[in-house]
C-alpha positions as CSV (number, residue, x, y, z in Angstrom):
1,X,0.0,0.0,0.0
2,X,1.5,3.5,-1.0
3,X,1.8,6.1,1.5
4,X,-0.4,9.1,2.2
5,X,2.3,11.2,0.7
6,X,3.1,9.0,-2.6
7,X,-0.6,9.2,-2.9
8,X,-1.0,13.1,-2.5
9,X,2.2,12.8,-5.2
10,X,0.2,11.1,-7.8
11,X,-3.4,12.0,-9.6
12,X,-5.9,9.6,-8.7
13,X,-8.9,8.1,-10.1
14,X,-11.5,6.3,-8.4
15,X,-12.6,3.0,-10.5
16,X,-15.0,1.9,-7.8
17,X,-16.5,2.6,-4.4
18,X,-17.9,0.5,-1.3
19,X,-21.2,0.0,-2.9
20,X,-19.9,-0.9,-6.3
21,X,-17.1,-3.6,-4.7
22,X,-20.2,-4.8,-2.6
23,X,-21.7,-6.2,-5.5
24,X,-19.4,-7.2,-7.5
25,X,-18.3,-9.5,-4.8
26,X,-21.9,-10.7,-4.5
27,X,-21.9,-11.7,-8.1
28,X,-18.5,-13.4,-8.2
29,X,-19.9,-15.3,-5.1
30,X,-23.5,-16.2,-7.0
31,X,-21.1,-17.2,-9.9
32,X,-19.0,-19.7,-7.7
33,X,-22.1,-21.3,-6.1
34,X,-23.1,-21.8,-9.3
35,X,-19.6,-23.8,-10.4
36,X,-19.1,-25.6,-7.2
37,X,-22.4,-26.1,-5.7
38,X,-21.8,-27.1,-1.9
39,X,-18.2,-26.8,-2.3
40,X,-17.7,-29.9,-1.2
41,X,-14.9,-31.0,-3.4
42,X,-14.0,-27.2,-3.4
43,X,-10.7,-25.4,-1.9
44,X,-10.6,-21.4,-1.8
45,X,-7.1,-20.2,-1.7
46,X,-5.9,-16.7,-1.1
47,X,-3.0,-15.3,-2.5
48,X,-0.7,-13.1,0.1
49,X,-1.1,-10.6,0.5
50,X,-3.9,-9.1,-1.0
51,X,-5.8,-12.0,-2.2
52,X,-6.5,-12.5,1.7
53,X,-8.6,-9.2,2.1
54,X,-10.7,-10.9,-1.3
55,X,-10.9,-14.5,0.0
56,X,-12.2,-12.8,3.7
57,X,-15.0,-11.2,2.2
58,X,-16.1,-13.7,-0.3
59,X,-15.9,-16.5,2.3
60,X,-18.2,-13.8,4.7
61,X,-21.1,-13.5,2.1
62,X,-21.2,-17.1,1.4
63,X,-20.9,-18.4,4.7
64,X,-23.3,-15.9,6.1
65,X,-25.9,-15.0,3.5
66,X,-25.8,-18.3,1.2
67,X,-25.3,-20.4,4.1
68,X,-22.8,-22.1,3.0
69,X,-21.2,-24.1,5.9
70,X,-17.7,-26.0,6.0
71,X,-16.0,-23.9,3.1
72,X,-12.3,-25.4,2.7
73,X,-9.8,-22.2,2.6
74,X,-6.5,-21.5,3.1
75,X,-3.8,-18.7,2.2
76,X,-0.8,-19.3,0.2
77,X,2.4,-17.6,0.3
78,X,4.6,-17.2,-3.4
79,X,7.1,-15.1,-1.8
80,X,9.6,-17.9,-2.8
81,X,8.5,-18.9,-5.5
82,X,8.3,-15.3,-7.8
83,X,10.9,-14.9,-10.4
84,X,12.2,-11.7,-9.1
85,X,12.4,-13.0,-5.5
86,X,17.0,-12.5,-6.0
87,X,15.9,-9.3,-8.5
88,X,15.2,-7.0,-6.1
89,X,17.4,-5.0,-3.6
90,X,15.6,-5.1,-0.3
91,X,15.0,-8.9,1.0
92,X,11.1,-9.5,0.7
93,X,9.0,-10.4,3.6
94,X,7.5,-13.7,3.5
95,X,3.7,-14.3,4.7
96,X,2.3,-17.4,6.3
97,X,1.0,-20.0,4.6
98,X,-1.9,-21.8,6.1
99,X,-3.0,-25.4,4.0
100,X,-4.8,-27.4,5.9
101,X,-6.4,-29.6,3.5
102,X,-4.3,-32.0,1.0
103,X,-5.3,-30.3,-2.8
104,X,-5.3,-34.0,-4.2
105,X,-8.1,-34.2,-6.4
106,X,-9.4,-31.0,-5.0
107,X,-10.8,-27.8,-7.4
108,X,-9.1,-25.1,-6.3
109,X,-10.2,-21.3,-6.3
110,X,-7.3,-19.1,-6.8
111,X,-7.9,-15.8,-5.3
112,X,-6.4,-12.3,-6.0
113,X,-7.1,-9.0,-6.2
114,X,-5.4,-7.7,-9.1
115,X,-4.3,-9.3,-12.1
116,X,-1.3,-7.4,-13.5
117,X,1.0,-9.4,-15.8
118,X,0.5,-13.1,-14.2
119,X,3.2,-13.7,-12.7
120,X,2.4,-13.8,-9.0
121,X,-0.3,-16.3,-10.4
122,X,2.3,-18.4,-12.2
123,X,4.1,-18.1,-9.2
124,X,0.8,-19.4,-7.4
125,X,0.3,-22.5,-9.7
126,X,4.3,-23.5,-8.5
127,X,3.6,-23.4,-4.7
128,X,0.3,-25.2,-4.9
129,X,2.1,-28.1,-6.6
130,X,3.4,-28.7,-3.0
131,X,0.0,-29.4,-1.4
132,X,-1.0,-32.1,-3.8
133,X,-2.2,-32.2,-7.4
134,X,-5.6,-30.0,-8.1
135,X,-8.2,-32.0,-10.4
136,X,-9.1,-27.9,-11.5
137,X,-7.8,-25.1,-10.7
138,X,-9.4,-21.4,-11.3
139,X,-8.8,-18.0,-11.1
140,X,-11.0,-15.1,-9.4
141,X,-10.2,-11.7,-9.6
142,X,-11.1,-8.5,-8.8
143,X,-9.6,-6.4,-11.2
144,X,-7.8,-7.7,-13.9
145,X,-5.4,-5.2,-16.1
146,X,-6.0,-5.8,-19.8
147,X,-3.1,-4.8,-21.9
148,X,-0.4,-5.6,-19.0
149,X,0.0,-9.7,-19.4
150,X,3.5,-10.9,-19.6
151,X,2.0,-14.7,-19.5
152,X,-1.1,-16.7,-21.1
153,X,-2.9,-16.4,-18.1
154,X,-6.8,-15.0,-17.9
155,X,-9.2,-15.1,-14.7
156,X,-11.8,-17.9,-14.5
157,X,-14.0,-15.4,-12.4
158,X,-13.8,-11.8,-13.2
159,X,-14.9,-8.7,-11.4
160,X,-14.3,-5.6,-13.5
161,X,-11.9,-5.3,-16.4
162,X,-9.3,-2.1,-16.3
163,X,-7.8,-0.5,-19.2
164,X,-4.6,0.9,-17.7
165,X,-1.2,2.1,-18.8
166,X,2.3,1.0,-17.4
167,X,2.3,4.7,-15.5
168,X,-1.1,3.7,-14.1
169,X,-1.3,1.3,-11.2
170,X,-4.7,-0.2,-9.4
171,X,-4.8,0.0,-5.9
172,X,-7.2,-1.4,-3.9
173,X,-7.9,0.0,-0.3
174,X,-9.8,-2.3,2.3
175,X,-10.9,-1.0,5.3
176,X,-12.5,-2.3,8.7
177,X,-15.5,-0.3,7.9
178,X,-16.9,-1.8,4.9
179,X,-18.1,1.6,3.4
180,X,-14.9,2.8,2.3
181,X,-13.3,0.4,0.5
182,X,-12.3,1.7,-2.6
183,X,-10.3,1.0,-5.7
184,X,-8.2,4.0,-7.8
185,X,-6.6,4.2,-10.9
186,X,-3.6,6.4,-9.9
187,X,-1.0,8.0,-12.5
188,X,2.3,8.6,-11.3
189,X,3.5,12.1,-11.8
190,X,6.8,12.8,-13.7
């Protein structure tokens, strides 16, 4: 998350509000229902960081408005696995990674909250390989970045498509207080 002062620095845009985000995650949770059913055979995976804040609030609305009881999740950590974990000049922080199901034969739900140029998904589909080996996996998204993908790889589940340059970058801000999450389009200055 960028400062307060990087974000004064920059022009920003807002691409969505609480309400907006609200329902968007109640259609990307009607549209899972209607894949997986009971989820029985059904894993919902996180990806740290941000994916968590995503997974949270998906796994609220179908746990307490569908009902849905006994939903398999976890949170995965890709720290390790990136391609530019040695690239980068300050060490990287690693998350916790919490499992606690064997992915054999499971269909997993990849979850993030924006999809940039796929590699912290390709990064994703590495670690899980150490859980077991997925009969499905998908991909749900909040935002996915058109124009930006440096692999093949496209969301399953989509929430709202973003045209944006390489000076533009999506932030999305959670907060306790449900009304003011928000997602903005901000332009670095030069």
């Amino acid at each position: 998350m960028f400062s307060k002062e990087v974000i004064d620095s920059m022009s920003n845009k807002i691409l969505l509000g609480s309400k907006e985000i609200d329902i968007i995650l109640h259609r990307l949770s009607c549209q899972l229902i209607e894949n997986h059913g009971d989820f029985s055979n059904t894993v919902l995976i996180g990806i740290q960081p941000r994916g968590i804040a995503v997974l949270t609030r998906l796994q609220t609305i179908l746990e307490n408005e569908n009902k849905l009881t006994n939903l398999a999740v976890g949170r995965l950590d890709i720290t390790f696995y990136r391609d530019d974990f040695r690239r980068r000049e300050e060490p990287l922080q690693a998350n916790t990674t919490s499992i606690d199901i064997i992915l054999e034969n499971k269909r997993v739900v990849l979850i993030d909250d924006v999809l940039f140029t796929g590699r912290s998904i390709r990064a994703a589909l590495t670690a899980i390989e150490s859980y077991g080996r997925p009969s499905d996996i998908e991909l749900l998204v909040l935002i996915d970045r058109r124009f930006s993908r440096n692999l093949p790889i496209q969301p399953t589940y989509l929430g709202k498509q973003v045209d944006a340059v390489n000076n533009e970058r999506v932030q999305v801000e959670w907060h306790k207080d449900n009304s003011k999450n928000t997602i903005y389009l901000i332009q670095k200055n030069n």
